[in-house]
C-alpha positions as CSV (number, residue, x, y, z in Angstrom):
1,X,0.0,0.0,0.0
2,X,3.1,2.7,1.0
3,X,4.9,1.2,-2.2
4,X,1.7,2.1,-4.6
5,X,1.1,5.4,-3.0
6,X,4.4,6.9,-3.6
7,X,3.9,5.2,-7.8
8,X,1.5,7.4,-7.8
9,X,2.5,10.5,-6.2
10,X,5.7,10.4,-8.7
11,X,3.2,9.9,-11.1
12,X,0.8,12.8,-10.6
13,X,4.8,14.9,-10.5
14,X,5.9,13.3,-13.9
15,X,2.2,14.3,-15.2
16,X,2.4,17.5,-13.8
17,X,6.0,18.8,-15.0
18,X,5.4,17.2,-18.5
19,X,2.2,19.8,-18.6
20,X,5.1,22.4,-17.5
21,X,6.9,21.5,-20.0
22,X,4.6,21.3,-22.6
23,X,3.4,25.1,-22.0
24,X,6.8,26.5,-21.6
25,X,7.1,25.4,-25.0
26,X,3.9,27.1,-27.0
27,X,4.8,30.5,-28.6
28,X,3.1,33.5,-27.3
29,X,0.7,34.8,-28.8
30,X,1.5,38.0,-30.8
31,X,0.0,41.3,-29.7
32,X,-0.7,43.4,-33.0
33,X,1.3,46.0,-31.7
34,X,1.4,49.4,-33.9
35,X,4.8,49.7,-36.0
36,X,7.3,52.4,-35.6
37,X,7.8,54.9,-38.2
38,X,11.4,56.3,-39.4
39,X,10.2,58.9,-42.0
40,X,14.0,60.0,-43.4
41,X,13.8,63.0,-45.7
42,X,17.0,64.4,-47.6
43,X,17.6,67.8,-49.3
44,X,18.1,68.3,-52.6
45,X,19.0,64.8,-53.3
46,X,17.9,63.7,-56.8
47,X,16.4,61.1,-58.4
48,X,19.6,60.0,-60.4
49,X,22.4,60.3,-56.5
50,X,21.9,56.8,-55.3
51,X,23.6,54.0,-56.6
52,X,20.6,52.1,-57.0
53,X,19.0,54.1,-59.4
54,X,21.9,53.4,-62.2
55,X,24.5,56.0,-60.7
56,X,27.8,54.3,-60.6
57,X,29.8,57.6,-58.9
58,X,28.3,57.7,-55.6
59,X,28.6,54.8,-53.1
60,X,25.2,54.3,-51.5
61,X,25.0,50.4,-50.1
62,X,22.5,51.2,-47.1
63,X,20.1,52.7,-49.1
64,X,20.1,50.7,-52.0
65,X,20.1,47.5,-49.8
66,X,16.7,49.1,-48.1
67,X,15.7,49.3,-51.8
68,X,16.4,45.8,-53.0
69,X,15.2,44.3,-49.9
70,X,11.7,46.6,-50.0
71,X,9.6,48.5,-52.0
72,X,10.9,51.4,-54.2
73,X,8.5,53.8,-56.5
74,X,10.0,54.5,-60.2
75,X,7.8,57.1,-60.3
76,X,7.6,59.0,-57.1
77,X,7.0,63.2,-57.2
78,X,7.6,65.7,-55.1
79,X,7.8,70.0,-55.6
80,X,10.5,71.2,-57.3
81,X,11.9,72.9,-53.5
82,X,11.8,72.3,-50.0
83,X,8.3,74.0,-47.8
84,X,6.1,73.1,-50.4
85,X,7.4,69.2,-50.1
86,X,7.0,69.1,-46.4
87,X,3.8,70.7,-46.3
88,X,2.1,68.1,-48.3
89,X,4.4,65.2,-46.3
90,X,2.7,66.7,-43.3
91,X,-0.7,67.1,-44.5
92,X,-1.3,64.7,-47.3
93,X,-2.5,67.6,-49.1
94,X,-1.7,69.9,-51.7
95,X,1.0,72.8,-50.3
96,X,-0.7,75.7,-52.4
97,X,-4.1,74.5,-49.4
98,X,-2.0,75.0,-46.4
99,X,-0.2,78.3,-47.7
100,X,3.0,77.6,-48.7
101,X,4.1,80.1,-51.9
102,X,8.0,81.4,-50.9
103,X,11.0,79.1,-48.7
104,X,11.4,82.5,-46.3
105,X,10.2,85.2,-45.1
106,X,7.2,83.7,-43.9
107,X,5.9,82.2,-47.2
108,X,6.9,79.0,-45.4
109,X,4.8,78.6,-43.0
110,X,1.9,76.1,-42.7
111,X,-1.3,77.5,-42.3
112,X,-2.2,76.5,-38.4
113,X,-5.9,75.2,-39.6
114,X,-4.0,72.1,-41.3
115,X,-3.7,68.6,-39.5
116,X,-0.1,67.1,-39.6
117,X,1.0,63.6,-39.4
118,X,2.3,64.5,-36.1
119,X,-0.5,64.8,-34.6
120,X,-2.3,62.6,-35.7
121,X,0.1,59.9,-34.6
122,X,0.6,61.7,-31.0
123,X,-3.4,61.2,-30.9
124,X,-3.3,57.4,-31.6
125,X,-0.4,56.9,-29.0
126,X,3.1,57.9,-30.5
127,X,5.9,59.3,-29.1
128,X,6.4,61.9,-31.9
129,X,10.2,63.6,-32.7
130,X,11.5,65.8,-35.3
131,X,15.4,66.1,-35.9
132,X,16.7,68.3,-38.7
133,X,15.6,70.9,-40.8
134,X,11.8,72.0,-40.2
135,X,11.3,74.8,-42.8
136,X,7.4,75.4,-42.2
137,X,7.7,77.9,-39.6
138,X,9.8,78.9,-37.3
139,X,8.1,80.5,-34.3
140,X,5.4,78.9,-32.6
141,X,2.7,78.4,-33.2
142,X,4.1,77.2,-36.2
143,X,6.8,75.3,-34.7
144,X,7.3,71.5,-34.9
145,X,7.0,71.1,-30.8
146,X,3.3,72.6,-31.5
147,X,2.6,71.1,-34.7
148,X,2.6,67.3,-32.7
149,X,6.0,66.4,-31.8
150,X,6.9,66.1,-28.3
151,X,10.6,66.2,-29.1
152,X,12.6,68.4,-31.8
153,X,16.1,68.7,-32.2
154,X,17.5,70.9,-35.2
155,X,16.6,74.1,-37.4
156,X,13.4,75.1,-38.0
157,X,14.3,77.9,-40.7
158,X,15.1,76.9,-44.6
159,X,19.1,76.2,-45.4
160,X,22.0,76.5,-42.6
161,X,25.4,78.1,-43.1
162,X,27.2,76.0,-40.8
163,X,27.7,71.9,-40.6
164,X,29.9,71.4,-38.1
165,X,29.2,72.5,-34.6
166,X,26.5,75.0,-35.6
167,X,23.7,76.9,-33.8
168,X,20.7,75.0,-33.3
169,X,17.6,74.6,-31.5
170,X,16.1,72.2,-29.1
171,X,12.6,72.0,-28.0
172,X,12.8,76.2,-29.1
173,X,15.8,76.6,-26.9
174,X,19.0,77.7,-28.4
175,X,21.6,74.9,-28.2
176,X,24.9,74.4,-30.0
177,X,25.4,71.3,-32.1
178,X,28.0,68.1,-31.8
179,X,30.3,68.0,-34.5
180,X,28.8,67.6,-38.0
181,X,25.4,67.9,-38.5
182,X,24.2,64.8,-40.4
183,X,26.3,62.6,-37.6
184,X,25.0,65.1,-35.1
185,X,20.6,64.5,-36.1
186,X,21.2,60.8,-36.3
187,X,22.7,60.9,-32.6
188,X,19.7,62.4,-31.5
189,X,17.2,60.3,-33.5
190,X,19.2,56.9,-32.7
191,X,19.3,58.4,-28.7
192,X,15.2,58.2,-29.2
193,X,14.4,55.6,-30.7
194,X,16.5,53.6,-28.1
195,X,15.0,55.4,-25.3
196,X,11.3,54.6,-26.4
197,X,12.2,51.6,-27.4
198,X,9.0,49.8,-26.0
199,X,6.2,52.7,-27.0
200,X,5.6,53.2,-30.8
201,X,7.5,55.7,-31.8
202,X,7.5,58.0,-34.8
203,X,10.7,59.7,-35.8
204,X,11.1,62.8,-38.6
205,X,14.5,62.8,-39.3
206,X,14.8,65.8,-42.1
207,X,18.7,65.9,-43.1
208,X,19.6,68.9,-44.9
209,X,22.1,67.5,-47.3
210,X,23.3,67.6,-50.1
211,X,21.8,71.3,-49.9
212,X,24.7,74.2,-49.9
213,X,26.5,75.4,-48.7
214,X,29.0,72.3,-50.0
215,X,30.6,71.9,-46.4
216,X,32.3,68.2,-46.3
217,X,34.0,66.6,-43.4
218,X,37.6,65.4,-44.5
219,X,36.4,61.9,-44.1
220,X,34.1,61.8,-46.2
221,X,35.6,64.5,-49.2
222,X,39.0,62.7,-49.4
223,X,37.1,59.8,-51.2
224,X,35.3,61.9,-53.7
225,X,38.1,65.1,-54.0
226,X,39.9,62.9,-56.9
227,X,37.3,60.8,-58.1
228,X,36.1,59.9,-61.5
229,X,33.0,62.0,-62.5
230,X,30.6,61.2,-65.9
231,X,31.2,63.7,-67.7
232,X,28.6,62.8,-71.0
233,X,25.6,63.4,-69.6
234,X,22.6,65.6,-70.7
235,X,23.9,69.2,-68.8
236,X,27.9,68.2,-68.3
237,X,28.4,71.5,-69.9
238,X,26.8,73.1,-66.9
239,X,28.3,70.9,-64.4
240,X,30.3,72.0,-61.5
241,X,32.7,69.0,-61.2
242,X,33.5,69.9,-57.3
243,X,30.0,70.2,-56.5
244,X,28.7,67.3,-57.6
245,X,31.5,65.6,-55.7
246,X,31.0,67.3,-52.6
247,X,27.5,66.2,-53.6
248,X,28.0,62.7,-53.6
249,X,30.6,62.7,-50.8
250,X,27.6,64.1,-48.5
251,X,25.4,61.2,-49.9
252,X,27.5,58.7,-48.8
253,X,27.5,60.4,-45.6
254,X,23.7,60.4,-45.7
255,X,23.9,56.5,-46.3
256,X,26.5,55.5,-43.6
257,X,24.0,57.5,-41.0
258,X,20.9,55.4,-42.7
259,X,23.1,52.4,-42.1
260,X,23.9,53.1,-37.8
261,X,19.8,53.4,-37.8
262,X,19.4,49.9,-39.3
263,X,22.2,48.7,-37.3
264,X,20.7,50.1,-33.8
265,X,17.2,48.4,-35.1
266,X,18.4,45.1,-35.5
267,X,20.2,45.4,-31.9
268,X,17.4,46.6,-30.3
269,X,15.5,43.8,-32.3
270,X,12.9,46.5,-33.9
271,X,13.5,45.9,-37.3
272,X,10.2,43.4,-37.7
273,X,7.9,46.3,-36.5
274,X,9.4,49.5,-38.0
275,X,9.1,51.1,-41.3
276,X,12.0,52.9,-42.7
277,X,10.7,55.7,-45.4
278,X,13.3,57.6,-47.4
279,X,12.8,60.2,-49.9
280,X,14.5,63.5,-50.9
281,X,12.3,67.0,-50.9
282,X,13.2,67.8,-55.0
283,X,15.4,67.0,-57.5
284,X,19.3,67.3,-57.3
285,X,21.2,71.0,-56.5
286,X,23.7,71.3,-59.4
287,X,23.8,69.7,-63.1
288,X,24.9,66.7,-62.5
289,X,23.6,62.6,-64.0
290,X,19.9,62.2,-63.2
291,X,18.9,59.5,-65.8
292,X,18.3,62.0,-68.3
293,X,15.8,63.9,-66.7
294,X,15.1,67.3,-68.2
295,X,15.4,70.3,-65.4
296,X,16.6,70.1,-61.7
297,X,15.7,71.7,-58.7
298,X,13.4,74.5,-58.9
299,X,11.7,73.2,-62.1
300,X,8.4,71.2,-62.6
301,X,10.1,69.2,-65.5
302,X,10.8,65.5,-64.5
303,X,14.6,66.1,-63.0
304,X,13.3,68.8,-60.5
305,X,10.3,67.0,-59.1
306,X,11.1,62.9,-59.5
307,X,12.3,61.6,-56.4
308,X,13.6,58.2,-55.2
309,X,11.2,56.9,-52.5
310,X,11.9,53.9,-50.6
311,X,9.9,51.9,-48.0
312,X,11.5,48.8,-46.0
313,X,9.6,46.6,-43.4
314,X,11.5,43.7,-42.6
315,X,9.3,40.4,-43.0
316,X,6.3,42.7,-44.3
317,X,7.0,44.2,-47.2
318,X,8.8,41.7,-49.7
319,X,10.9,43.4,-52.8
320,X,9.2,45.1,-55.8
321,X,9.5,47.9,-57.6
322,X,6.4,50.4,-58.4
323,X,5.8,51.9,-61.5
324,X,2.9,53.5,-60.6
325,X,2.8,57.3,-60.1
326,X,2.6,58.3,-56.2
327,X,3.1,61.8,-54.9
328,X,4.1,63.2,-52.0
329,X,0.2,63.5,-50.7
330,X,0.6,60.0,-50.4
331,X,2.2,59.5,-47.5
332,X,0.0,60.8,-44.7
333,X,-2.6,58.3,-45.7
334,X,-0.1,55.4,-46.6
335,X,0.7,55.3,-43.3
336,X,-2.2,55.9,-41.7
337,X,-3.4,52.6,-43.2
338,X,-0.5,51.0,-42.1
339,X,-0.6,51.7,-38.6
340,X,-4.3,50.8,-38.6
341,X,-5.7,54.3,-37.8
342,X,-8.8,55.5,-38.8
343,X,-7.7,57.9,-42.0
344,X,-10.5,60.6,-40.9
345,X,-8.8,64.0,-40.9
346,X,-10.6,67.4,-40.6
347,X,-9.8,68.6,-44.2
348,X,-10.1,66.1,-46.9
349,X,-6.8,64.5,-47.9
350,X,-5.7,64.8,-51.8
351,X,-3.5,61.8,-51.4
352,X,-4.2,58.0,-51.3
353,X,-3.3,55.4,-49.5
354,X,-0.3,53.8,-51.5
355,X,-0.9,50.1,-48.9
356,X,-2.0,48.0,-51.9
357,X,0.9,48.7,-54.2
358,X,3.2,48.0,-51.3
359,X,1.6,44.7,-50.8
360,X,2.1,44.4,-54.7
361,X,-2.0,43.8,-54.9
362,X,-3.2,44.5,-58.7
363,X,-5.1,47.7,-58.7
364,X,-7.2,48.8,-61.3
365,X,-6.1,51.7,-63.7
366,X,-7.3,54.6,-62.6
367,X,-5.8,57.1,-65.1
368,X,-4.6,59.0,-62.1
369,X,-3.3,62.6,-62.5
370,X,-0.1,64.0,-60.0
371,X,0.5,68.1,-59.8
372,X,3.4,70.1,-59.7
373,X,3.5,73.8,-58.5
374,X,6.3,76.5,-57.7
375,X,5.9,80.0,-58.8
376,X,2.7,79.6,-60.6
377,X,4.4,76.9,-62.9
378,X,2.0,74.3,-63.3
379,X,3.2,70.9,-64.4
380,X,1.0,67.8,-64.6
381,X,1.1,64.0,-65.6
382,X,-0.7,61.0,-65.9
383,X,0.7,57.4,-66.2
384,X,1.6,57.8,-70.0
385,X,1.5,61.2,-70.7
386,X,3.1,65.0,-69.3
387,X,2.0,68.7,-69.9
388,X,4.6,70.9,-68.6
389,X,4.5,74.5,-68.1
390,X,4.5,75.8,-70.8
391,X,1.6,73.4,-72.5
392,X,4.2,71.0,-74.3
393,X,2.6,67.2,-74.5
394,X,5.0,64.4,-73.9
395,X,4.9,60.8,-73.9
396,X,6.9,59.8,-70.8
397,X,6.8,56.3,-71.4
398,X,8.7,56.6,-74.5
399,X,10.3,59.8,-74.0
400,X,11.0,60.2,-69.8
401,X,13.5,62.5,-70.9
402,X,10.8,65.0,-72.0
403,X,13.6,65.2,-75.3
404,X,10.9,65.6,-78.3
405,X,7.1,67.6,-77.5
406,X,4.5,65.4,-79.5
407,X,3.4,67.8,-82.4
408,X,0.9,65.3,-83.8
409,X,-1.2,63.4,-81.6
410,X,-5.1,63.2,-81.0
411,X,-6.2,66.7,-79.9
412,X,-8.4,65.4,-77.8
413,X,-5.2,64.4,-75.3
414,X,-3.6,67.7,-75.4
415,X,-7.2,69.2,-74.6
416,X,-7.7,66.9,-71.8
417,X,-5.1,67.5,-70.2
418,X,-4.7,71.6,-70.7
419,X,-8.2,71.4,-68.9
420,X,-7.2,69.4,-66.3
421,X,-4.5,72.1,-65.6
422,X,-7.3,74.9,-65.3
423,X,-9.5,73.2,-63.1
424,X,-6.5,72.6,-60.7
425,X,-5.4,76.2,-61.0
426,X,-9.2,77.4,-60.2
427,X,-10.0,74.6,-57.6
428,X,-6.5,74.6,-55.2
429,X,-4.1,77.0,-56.6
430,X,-6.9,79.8,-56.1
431,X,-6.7,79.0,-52.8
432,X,-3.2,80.3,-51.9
433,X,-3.2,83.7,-50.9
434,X,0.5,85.4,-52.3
435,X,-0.2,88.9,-51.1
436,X,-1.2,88.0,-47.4
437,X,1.1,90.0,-44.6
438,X,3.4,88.3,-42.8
439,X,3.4,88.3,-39.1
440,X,5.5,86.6,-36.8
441,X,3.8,86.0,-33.5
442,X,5.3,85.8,-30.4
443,X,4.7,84.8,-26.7
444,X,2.3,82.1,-27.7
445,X,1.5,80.3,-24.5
446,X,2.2,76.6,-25.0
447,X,5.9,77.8,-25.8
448,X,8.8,79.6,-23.5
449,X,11.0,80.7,-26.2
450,X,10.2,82.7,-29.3
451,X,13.4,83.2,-32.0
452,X,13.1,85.9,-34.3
453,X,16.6,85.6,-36.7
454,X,17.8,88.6,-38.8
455,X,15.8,86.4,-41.8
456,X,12.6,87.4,-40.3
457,X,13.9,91.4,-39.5
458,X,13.8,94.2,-41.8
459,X,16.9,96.5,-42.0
460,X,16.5,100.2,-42.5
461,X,19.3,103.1,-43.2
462,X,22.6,102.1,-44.1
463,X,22.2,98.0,-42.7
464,X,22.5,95.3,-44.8
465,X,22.0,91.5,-45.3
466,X,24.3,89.3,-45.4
467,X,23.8,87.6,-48.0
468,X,20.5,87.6,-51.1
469,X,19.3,85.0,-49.2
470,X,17.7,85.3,-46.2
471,X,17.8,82.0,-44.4
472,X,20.6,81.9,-42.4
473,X,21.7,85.5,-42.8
474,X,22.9,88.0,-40.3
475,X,22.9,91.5,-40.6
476,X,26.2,93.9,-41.0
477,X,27.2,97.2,-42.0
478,X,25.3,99.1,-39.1
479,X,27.2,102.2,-39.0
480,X,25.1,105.2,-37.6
481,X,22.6,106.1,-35.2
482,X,19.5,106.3,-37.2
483,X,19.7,102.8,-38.2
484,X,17.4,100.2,-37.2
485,X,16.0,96.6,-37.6
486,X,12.6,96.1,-36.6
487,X,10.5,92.5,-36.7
488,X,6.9,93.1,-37.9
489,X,5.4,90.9,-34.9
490,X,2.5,90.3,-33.0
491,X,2.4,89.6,-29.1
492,X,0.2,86.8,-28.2
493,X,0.6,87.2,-24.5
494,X,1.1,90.2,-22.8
495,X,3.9,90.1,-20.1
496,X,7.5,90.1,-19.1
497,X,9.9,88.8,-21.5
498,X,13.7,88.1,-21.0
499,X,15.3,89.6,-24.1
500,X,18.7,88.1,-25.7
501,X,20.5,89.1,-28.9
502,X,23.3,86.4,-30.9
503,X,26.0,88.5,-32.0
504,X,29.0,88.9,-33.3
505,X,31.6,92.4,-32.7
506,X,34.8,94.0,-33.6
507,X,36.9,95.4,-30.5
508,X,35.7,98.6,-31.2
509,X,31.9,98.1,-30.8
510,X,32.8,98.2,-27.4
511,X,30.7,100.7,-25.0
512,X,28.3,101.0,-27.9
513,X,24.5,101.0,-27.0
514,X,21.6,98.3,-27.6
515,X,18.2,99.8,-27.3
516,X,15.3,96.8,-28.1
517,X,11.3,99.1,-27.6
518,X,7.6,97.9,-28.4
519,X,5.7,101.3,-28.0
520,X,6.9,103.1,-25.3
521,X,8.4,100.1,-23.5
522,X,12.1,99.4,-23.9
523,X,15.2,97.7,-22.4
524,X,18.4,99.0,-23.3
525,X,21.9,97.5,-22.4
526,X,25.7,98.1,-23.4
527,X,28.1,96.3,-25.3
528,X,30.9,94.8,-23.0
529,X,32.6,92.3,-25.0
530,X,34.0,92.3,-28.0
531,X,33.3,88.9,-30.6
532,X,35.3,89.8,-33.6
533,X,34.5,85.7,-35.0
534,X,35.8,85.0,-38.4
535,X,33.8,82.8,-40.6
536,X,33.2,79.5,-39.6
537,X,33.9,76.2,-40.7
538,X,35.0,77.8,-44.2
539,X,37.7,75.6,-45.1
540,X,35.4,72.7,-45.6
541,X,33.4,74.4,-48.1
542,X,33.9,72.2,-51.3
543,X,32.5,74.3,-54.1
544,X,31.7,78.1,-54.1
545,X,28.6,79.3,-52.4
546,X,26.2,81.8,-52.8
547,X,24.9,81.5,-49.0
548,X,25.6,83.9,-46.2
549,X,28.2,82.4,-43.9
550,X,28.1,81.8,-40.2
551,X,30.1,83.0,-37.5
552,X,30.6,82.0,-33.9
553,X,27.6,84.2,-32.6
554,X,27.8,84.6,-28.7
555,X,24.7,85.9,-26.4
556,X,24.5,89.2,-25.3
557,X,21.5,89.3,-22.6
558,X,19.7,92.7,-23.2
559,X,17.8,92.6,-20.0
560,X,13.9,92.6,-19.3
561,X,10.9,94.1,-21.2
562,X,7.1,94.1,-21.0
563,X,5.4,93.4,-24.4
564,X,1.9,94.6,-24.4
565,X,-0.9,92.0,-26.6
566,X,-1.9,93.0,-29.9
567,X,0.2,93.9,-33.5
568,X,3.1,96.0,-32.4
569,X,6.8,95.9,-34.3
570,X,9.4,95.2,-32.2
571,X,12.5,98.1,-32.9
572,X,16.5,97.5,-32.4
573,X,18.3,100.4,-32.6
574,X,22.2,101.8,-31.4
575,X,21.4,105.1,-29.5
576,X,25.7,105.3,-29.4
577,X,28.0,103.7,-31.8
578,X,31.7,103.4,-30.3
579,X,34.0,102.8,-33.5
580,X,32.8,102.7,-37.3
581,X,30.8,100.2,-37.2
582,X,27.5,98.7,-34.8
583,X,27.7,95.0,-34.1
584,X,26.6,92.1,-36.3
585,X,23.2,90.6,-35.6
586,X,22.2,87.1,-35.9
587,X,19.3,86.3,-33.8
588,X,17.0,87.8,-31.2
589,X,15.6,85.3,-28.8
590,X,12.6,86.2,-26.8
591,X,11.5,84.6,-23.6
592,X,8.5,84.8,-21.6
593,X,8.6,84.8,-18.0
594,X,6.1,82.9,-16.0
C-alpha cells in the first residue's frame, strides 16, 4: 500500500512537470502592436544620386540594400523645392491649401488650420520627434513642438550656413550642435528611438544635405576630391565638377548614418515592427547625372520634381518595384493605413493610400493625374502622358527625358489634359493667398522661447543683409545712429519677457549701445565684449557658395521688457555707436517669464 502510494504521487509529479513543459514550449501569442515609423527625408537629393538608381559615382550600399530588400516607386513626385514638399508630407494635401508660396520670409509657414501627421500619430499613441531641418515655420505656433512632436532637435528655418558644430535649437531653446550635423541628427534620433524603445514611436529625421553650402567633413571628401566623375551626360556643360563631388561625398554620408539606424534596429531587435521611409524633398542642387531627366531643382520638369522613395519593413514588405505614379500626398494616408488608424482628418486628404501597391495587390487603372507647383508653374502627368509648363505634351513612357514635344497626336489628349491644368489652377491654386502680410507671433503660451533671426527682421538706413538670401543671414554694416532693424510681430501674450541678442563684434563696438522698444516700453543694455568671429567652418566648403556664412555668434543678454498683446513691431536700434561700425546681428531670442 506505502509502495503504490508513492507510484503514484511520482506519477501525478511526472504528469504535472510534463504539462510544465509542454506550456513552456507554446509561442506566445503575438500582440498586433502598432509599427514604428522612421520617416527620413534628404535635401536636394535627386532622383539619379543613389547608386541604385543606375548612378555608378556615388557609393550608397544602405540605401540601396533598403531598396532591393523593399519596395521602391519609379515614379515617385515631389515639388520642385523644400516647404512646399514638407507641407504636403505633413498634411497629405496639396501645399498651395496649407499656404505655402515662398522658402522664407514667412511664405513657409503652414497655415495652423492644417492637421499634420504628427499629430495625428501623438493622438493614436506615439511618441512623436522631429530632428533636422523644419522649414514650415519657425516660431510657434508654427513650430514643430506645437505642430505634434513632443521632441525636436535641429533648425526650424530653410538652409544652414554652418555643418559642423553649428547653432541649433532644441525644443525652441538655443543649443549648439556636436560635431557635424548629419552625424550630429542621427545621434539624437538613434538616442530616441533607443529610449522609447518599447512605446511606438514616430521619428522625422529631415537631413539637410546635399543642400549648400557644399561643407564636407575630410572623411568623407577625401574619397570623392579625386574621383572619376561622368562627364557625357545631358547638362555636363553646366556641371560643376567639385559640387557634384561634394555632392555625392555628402550622400555617402547620408547612407552611412541610414546604415547606424538599421544597425541600432536590428540590436534593439525592432527591425520586424518599423518602417524605414526615405525620400529627398526635390530634384538634385547642381547639373549633374539624373537619368536623363530634363530640369533640376526648382523646375516642374521631370529632373526637379522625381524623387527616389523607398519603403522597407522587414518580413512585411517583400521586394518590388512600383511603377505607378505616387506623390508626396501619399504619404499621410499610406501610413495611416499601415498603422491601422482610422484615416478621418478634418480637411479632406488629396492623397491616397499607396498600402496596396506595397503589398504588390493589382489595382485597377485609374488614369490617375499628379500636380506640380512653384511660382505659378504648373506641371501635370498622368501614367503615359506629361503637360509641362509651358503646355508642351509628352509621352513619358517613351520619351521620360521630356527630349521631343508630340506635335501630332489626338487633340483630344492635349485638350484633356490643358483642362485638367485649369481646373487645378481654379480649384486649389486659387486657394493660396501670395499677397497675405506676414506676421511673426510671439509669446504664444504653450511655448517659453520665441526666435526671431535677422531672416525674419527688416533692415533700415545704411544696414545690410548678409547675404540675397535670407535664411541663415545675419545682418552687418550698421554704421550710424539712425539705423534700425525692426520685426513686424504680434504679441500673443502680454507680459514680461527676457530679451537676448546672438551677436558677433569687432573690439571697437565696445561701450556701444543696444536699445530693443515695443511702443513706449524698452530695455536697453551696453556692449561689453568684443566677438570679432571669423567665418566658420569655411575651409570645408567644397565648391563656391552663394549662401551667407556663419560665425561664432555669442549671447549678449539685453535685460527685461514688458510686451503689451496686440500687433506692435518690435524696434533695435544703437542710441551710441563706439568705432565705425555697430555689431553684427544674428538672432533675437525672446523669452516669456512665468
Amino acid at each position: 500500500m506505502k509502495k503504490s502510494s508513492t507510484i503514484h504521487f511520482f506519477q501525478v509529479i511526472l504528469i504535472g512537470f510534463g504539462l510544465l513543459l509542454f506550456q513552456s514550449c507554446q509561442q506566445p501569442e503575438k500582440v498586433d502592436s502598432p509599427p514604428n515609423i522612421i520617416f527620413i527625408l534628404s535635401d536636394d537629393q535627386g532622383w539619379g544620386d543613389l547608386g541604385v538608381n543606375g548612378n555608378p559615382y556615388v557609393n550608397t550600399p544602405n540605401i540601396d540594400q533598403l531598396a532591393s530588400n523593399g519596395v521602391q516607386f519609379s515614379r515617385f513626385y515631389v515639388s520642385p523645392v523644400c516647404s512646399p514638399t514638407r507641407a504636403e508630407l505633413l498634411t497629405g494635401r496639396f501645399h498651395p491649401r496649407g499656404g505655402v508660396y515662398s522658402t522664407s520670409e514667412g511664405g513657409e509657414r503652414l497655415d495652423l488650420d492644417e492637421t499634420t501627421f504628427a499629430e495625428i500619430f501623438q493622438a493614436n499613441g506615439y511618441k512623436t520627434s522631429a530632428f533636422g531641418k523644419w522649414h514650415n515655420g519657425s516660431q510657434p505656433p508654427f513650430h514643430p513642438n506645437n505642430r505634434g512632436f513632443e521632441e525636436y532637435y535641429g533648425f526650424a528655418s530653410g538652409h544652414w550656413g554652418n555643418y559642423f558644430s553649428p547653432m541649433l535649437e532644441h525644443n525652441g531653446e538655443v543649443v549648439q550642435g556636436n560635431g557635424f550635423i548629419i552625424d550630429d541628427l542621427t545621434d539624437h534620433a538613434i538616442d530616441y528611438i533607443t529610449k522609447n524603445q518599447e512605446n511606438p514611436f514616430l521619428v522625422y529625421l529631415a537631413l539637410n544635405t546635399p543642400h549648400s553650402p557644399m561643407q564636407v567633413p575630410d572623411i568623407w571628401w577625401e574619397k570623392y576630391e579625386n574621383s572619376a566623375i561622368d562627364t557625357t551626360h545631358r547638362y555636363h556643360d553646366k556641371e560643376l565638377i567639385d559640387k557634384t563631388r561634394a555632392a555625392y561625398a555628402l550622400c555617402e554620408n547620408i547612407d552611412w548614418n541610414i546604415g547606424r539606424i538599421v544597425k541600432t534596429l536590428d540590436s534593439l531587435q525592432l527591425q520586424e515592427n518599423t518602417i524605414i521611409i526615405y525620400l529627398s524633398d526635390n530634384g538634385p542642387n547642381g547639373w549633374r547625372w539624373n537619368e536623363g531627366l530634363k530640369g533640376i531643382k526648382g523646375s516642374t520638369d521631370e529632373g526637379g520634381v522625381r524623387s527616389p522613395l523607398i519603403l522597407f519593413w522587414k518580413d512585411h514588405f517583400k521586394p518590388l518595384v512600383v511603377d505607378q505614379l505616387a506623390s508626396a500626398i501619399d504619404i499621410l494616408p499610406s501610413l495611416m493605413e499601415l498603422a491601422k488608424i482610422e484615416i478621418k482628418t478634418e480637411k479632406p486628404l488629396d492623397g491616397i493610400s499607396l498600402k496596396p501597391f506595397l503589398f504588390g495587390e493589382e489595382i485597377p487603372d485609374t488614369n490617375r493625374v499628379v500636380y506640380s507647383h512653384w511660382n505659378r508653374n504648373v506641371s501635370l502627368r498622368n501614367q503615359k502622358y506629361m503637360l509641362d509648363q509651358n503646355n508642351e505634351l509628352y509621352d513619358l513612357e517613351s520619351d521620360p527625358g521630356q527630349n521631343h514635344p508630340i506635335t501630332a497626336t489626338n487633340d483630344s489628349i492635349l485638350a484633356e489634359m490643358m483642362q485638367l491644368k485649369t481646373n487645378w489652377t481654379q480649384s486649389v491654386l486659387s486657394e493660396l493667398d501670395r499677397d497675405r502680410e506676414e506676421i511673426f507671433p510671439v509669446g504664444f503660451k504653450e511655448s517659453k522661447f520665441t526666435l526671431l533671426p535677422a531672416r525674419d527682421g527688416i533692415p533700415h538706413g545704411s544696414i545690410k543683409r548678409s547675404s540675397i538670401h535670407p535664411n541663415s543671414s545675419f545682418f552687418t554694416n550698421w554704421t550710424s545712429t539712425q539705423d534700425s532693424v525692426t520685426w513686424d510681430t504680434e504679441i500673443l501674450t502680454s507680459g514680461e519677457y527676457k530679451a537676448t541678442v546672438y551677436y558677433a563684434g569687432k573690439e571697437s563696438s565696445v561701450g556701444s549701445t543696444l536699445l530693443l522698444k515695443q511702443g513706449e516700453n524698452e530695455v536697453m543694455t551696453s556692449v561689453n565684449e568684443a566677438n570679432d568671429s571669423d567665418f566658420v567652418a569655411a575651409e570645408f566648403d567644397r565648391s563656391p557658395r552663394s549662401e551667407s556664412y556663419e560665425k561664432d555668434y555669442k549671447p549678449l543678454e539685453i535685460g527685461t521688457i514688458h510686451l503689451d498683446k496686440g500687433r506692435h513691431p518690435l524696434v533695435m536700434k544703437a542710441p551710441d555707436i563706439k568705432g565705425s561700425e555697430f555689431i553684427e546681428v544674428r538672432l533675437l531670442v525672446l523669452e516669456r517669464i512665468d
